[in-house]
Residue frames as a rotation matrix with the C-alpha (Angstrom) as fourth column:
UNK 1
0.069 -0.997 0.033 -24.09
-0.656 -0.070 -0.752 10.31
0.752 0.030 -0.659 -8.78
UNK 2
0.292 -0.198 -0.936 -22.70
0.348 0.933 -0.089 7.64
0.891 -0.300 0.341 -6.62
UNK 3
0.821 0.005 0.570 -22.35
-0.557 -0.210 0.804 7.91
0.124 -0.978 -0.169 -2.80
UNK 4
0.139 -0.853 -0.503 -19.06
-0.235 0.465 -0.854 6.86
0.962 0.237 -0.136 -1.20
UNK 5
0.943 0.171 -0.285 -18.68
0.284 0.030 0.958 5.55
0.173 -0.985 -0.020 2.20
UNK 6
0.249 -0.790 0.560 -15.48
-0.840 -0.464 -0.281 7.40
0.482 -0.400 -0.780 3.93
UNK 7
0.368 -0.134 -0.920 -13.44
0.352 0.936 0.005 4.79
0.861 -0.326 0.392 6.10
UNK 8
-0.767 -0.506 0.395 -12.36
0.072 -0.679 -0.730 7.56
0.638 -0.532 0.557 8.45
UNK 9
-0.754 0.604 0.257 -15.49
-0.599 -0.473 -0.646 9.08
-0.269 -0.642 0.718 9.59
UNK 10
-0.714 0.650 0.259 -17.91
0.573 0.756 -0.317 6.17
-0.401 -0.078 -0.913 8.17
UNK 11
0.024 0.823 -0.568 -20.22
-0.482 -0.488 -0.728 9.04
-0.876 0.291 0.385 6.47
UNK 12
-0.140 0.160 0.977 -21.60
0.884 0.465 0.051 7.96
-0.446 0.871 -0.207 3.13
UNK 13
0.444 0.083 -0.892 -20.93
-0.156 -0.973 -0.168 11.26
-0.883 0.213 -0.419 0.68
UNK 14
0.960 -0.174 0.219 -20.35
0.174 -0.239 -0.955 12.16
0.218 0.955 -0.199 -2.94
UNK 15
0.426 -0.896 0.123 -16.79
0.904 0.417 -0.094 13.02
0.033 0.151 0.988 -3.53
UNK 16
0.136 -0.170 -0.976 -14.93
0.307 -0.929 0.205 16.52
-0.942 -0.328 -0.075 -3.38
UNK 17
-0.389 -0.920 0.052 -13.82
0.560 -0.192 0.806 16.73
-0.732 0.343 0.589 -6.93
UNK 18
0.396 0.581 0.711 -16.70
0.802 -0.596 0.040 19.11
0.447 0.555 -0.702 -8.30
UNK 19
0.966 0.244 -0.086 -15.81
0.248 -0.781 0.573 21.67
0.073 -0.575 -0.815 -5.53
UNK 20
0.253 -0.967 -0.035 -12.24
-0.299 -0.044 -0.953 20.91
0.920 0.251 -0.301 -5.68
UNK 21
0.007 -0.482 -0.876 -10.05
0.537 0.741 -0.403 19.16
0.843 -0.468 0.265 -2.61
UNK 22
0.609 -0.265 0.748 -10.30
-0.753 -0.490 0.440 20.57
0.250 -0.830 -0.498 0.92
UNK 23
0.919 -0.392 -0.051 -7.84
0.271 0.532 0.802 17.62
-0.287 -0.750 0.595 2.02
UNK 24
0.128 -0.981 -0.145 -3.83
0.270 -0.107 0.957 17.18
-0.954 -0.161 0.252 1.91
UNK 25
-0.195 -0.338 0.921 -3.70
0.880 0.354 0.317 16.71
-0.433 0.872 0.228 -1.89
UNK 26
-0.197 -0.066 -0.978 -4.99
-0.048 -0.996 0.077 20.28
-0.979 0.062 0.193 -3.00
UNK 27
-0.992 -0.111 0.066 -5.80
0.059 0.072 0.996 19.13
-0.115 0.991 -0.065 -6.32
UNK 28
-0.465 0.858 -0.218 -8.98
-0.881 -0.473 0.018 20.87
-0.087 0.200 0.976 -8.00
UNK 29
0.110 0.695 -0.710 -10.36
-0.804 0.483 0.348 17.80
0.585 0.533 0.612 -9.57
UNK 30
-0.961 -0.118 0.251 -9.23
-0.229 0.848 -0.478 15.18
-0.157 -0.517 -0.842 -6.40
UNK 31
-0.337 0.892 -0.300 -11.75
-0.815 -0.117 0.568 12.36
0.472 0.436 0.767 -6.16
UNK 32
-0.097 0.049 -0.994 -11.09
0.546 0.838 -0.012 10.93
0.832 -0.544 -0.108 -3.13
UNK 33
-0.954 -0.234 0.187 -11.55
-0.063 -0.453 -0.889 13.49
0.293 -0.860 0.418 -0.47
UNK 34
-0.465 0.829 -0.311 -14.27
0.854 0.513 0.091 13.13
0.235 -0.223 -0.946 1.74
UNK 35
-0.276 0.055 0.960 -16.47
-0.118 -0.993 0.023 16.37
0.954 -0.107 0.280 2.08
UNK 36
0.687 0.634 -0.356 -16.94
0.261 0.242 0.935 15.28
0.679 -0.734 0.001 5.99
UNK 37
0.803 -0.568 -0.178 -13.36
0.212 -0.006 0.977 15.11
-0.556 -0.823 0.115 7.10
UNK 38
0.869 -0.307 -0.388 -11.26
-0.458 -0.796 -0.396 15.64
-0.187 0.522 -0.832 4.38
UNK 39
0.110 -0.356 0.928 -9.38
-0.413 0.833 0.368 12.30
-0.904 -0.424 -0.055 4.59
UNK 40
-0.220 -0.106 -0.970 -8.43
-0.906 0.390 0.163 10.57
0.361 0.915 -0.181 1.05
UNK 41
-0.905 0.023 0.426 -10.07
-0.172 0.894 -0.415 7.31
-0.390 -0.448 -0.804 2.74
UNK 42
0.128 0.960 -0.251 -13.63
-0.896 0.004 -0.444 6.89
-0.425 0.282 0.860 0.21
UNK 43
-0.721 -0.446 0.530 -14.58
-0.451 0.883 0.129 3.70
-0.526 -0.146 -0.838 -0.44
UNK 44
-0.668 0.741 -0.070 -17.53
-0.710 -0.605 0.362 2.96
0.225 0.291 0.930 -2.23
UNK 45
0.472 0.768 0.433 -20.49
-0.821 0.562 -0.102 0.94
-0.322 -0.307 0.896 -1.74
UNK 46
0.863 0.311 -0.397 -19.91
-0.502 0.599 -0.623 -0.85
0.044 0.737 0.674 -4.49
UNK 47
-0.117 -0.916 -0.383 -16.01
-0.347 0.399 -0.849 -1.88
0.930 0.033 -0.365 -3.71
UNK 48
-0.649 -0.101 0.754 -17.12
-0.750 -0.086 -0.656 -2.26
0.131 -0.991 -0.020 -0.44
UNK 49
0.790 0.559 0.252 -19.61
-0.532 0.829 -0.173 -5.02
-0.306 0.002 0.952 -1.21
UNK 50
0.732 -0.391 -0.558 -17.02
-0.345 0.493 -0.799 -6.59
0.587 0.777 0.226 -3.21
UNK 51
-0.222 -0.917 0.332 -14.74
-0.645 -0.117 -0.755 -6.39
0.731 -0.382 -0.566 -0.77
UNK 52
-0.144 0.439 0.887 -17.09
-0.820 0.448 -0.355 -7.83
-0.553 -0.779 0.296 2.09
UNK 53
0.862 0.441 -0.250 -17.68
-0.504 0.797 -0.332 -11.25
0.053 0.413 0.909 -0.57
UNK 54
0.198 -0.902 -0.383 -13.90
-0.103 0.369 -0.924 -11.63
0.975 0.223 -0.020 -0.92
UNK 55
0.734 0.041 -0.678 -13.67
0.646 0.268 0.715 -11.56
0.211 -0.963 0.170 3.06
UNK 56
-0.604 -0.724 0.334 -11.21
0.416 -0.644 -0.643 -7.97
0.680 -0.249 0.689 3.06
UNK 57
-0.071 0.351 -0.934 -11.39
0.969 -0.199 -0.148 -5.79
-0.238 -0.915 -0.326 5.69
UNK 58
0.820 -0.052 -0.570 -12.12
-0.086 -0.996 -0.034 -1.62
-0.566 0.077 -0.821 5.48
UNK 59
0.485 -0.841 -0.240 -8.31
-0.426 -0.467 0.775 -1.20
-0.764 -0.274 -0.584 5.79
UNK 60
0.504 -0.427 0.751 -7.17
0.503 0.852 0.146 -3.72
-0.702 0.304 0.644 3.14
UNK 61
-0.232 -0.639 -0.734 -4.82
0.019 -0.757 0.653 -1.95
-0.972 0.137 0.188 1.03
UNK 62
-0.856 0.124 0.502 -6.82
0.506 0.398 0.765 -3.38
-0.104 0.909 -0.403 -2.58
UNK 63
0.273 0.931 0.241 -9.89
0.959 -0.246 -0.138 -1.48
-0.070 0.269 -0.961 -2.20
UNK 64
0.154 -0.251 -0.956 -8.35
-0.343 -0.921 0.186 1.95
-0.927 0.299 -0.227 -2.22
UNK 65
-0.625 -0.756 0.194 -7.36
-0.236 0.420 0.876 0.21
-0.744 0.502 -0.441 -5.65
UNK 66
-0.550 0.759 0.348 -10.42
0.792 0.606 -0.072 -1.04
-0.265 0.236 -0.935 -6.78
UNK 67
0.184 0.573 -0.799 -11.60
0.687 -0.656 -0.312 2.40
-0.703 -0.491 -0.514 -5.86
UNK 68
-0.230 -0.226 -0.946 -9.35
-0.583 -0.747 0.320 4.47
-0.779 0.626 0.040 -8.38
UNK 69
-0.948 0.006 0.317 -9.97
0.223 0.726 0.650 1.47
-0.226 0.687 -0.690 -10.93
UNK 70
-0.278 0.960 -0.026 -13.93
0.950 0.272 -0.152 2.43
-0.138 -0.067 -0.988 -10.80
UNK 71
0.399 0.324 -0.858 -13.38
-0.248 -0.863 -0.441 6.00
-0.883 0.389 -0.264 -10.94
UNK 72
-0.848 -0.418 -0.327 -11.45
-0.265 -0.199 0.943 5.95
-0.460 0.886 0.058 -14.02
UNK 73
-0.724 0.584 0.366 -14.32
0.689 0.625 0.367 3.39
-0.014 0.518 -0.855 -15.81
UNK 74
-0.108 0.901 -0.420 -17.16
0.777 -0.187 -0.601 5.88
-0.620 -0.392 -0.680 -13.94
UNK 75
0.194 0.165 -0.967 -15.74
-0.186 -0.962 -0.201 9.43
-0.963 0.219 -0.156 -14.87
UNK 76
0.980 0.185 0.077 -14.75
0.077 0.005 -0.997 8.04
-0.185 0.983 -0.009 -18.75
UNK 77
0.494 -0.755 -0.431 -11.00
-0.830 -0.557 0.024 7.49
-0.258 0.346 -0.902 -18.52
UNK 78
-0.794 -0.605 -0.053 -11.09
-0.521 0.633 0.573 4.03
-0.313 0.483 -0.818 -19.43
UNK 79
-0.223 0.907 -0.357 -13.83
-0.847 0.001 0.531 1.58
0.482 0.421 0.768 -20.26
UNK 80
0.564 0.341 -0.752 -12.72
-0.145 0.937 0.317 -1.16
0.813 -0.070 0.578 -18.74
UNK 81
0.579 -0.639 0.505 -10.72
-0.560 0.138 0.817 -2.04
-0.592 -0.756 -0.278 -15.18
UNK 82
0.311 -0.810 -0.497 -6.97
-0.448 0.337 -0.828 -3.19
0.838 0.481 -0.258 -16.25
C-alpha cells in the first residue's frame, strides 16, 4: 500500500480508511485522514513529486485534487484521472 505524506504533521502514513476516520469527517471509509493527527491534509509522494516539477507549494489548493483524482484510479473507482 502506498504511504502518504500528511502536510500538517509532515509524517509519512497509510491512510485511515481501513480503520475508519478518527478526524472531523467521521466517515468509515474516509481516505484522507492522517492516522498521526487526524487532519484531512495527506498528500502523497507521488502528487507531491508532481507537484515539486510543476513548482506548487505543500499548500497549493490542486494537489489536495490530484490527491482524490489518484485515489479514485488507486482504490478502482475510475481507471483513468478526468
Amino acid at each position: 500500500m502506498a504511504t502518504y505524506k500528511c502536510t500538517n504533521c509532515d509524517a509519512y502514513k497509510c491512510s485511515k480508511y481501513e480503520a475508519g476516520c478518527y478526524g472531523s469527517c467521521g466517515k468509515r471509509d474516509c481516505r484522507d485522514c492522517c492516522e498521526s493527527c487526524g487532519n484531512h491534509t495527506l498528500v502523497s509522494t507521488e502528487v507531491s513529486k508532481i507537484g515539486n516539477q510543476l513548482g506548487l507549494s505543500q499548500d497549493n489548493e490542486i494537489l489536495p485534487i490530484l490527491q482524490r483524482m489518484k485515489n479514485e484510479v488507486d482504490f478502482g473507482d475510475k481507471q483513468y484521472f478526468q
